[in-house]
N, C-alpha and C positions, 0 to 999 in steps of 0.2 A: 461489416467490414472484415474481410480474409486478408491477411497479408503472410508475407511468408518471411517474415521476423520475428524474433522473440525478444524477452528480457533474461537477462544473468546471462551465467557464462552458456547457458547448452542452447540459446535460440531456441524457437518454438513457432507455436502458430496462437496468432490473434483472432478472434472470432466473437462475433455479436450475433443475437437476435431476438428480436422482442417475443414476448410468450406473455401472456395477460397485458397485465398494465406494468412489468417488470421486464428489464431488458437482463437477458442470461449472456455473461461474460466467461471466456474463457482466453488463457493468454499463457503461453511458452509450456504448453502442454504440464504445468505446474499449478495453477489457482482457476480457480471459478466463483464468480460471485455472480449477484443481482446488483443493478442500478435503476432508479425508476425512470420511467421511459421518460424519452427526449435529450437524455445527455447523446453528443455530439465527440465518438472516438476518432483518435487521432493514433499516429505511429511517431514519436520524436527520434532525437538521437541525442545523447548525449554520452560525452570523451567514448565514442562509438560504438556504445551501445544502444540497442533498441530499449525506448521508453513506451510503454501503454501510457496516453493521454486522455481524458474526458475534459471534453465543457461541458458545464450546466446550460438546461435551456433558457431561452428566452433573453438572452443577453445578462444573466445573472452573472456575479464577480466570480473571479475563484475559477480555478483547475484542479482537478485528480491526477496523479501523477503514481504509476505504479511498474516497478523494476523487481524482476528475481531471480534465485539464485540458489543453488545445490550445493554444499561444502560437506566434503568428508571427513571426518578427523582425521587429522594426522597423526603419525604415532609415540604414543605418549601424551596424547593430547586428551584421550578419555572418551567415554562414549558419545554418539551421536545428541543425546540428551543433554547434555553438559555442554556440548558447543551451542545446542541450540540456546538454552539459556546464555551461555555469555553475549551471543550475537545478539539476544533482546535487551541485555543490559547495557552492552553497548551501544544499541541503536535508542532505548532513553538516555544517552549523554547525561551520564549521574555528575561528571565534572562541570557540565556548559550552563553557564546561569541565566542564558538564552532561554533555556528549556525548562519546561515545568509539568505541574498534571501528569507525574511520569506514574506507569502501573507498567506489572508486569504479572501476568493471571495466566494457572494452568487452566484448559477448555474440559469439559466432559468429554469432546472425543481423543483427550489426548495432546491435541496440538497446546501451543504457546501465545498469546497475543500479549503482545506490549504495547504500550500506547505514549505519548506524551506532544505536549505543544509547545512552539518552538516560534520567539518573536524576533524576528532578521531582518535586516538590510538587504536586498537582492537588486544589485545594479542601481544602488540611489534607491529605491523604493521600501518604505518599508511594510514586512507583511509579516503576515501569521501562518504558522503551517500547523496543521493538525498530522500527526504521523499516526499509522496503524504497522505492527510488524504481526504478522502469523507465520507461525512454523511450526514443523514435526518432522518426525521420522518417514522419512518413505527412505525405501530400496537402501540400506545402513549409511544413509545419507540426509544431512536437514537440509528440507527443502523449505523455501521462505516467499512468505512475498509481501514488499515493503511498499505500505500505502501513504500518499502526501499529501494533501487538500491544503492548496494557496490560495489563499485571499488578500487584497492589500489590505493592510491596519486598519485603516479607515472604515472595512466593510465590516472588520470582527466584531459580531458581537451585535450586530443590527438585525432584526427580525431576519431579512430574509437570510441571510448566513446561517443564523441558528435554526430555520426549518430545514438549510441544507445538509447542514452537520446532524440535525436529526432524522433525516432520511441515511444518509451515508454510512454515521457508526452502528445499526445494526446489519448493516449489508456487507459490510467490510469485517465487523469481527465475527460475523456468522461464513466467512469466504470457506470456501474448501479447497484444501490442498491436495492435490491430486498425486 
């Protein structure tokens, strides 16, 4: 699927294609990862921006949901490094007692992955989100891209959930940032 939308603020381009038994992702000329074949992309939009979407196959529960995003520092604000980490520590909401399982780890190549899981209400329903953030320095600029795996409550935590979540977190914290 090519579309000519991205995520965050600089849009980009979406693209898939399977290669072995691994579907090769790439989206707002910013991340690339692997999904294992048969997830089902989508383009959302959400307060108008472009969302990368996955469904898992076979009518499994649960959506991937992945937006990003370039920020510069501003001045006085410190280096690129520093924003990146705040933006991971804010994106494990250390105040929300929603969220939990929070990490924030530097990568061997440098980059930042934060993680944490997060029990909500979303329209009446309640669900689970699994969050992934990766970021690093590219061009004196962190570039990020923030991953979300919903599933309703009910699903959390039942065999097939946990083979998805264990296919997903090492494809998502192994992402490259472009």
């Amino acid at each position: 699927m090519d579309s000519s939308q991205g995520g965050g603020q600089g849009g980009g381009q979406e693209g898939s294609r399977e290669s072995g038994q691994d579907m090769a992702i790439e989206w707002a000329e910013l991340v690339r990862f692997r999904l294992p074949p048969g997830w089902l992309p989508e383009v959302e939009e959400h307060e108008g921006h472009a969302v990368a979407a996955f469904r898992p196959p076979r009518g499994e529960a649960g959506a991937l949901r992945l937006v990003t995003d370039r920020v510069a520092p501003k001045p006085g604000q410190g280096g690129v490094e520093e924003v990146l980490r705040e933006m991971a520590l804010r994106f494990v909401r250390p105040d929300d007692p929603r969220a939990g399982d929070r990490t924030v780890e530097d990568r061997e190549d440098g980059a930042l992955i934060a993680q944490a899981v997060m029990r909500t209400v979303e329209d009446g329903r309640a669900e689970a989100h699994y969050l992934w953030f990766v970021g690093a320095e590219r061009e004196g600029r962190a570039a990020v891209a923030m991953f979300s795996y919903a599933l309703p409550a009910e699903a959390d935590g039942d065999e097939e959930a946990a083979a998805t979540l264990s296919r997903l977190d090492p494809a998502i914290r192994s992402a490259e940032i472009l």
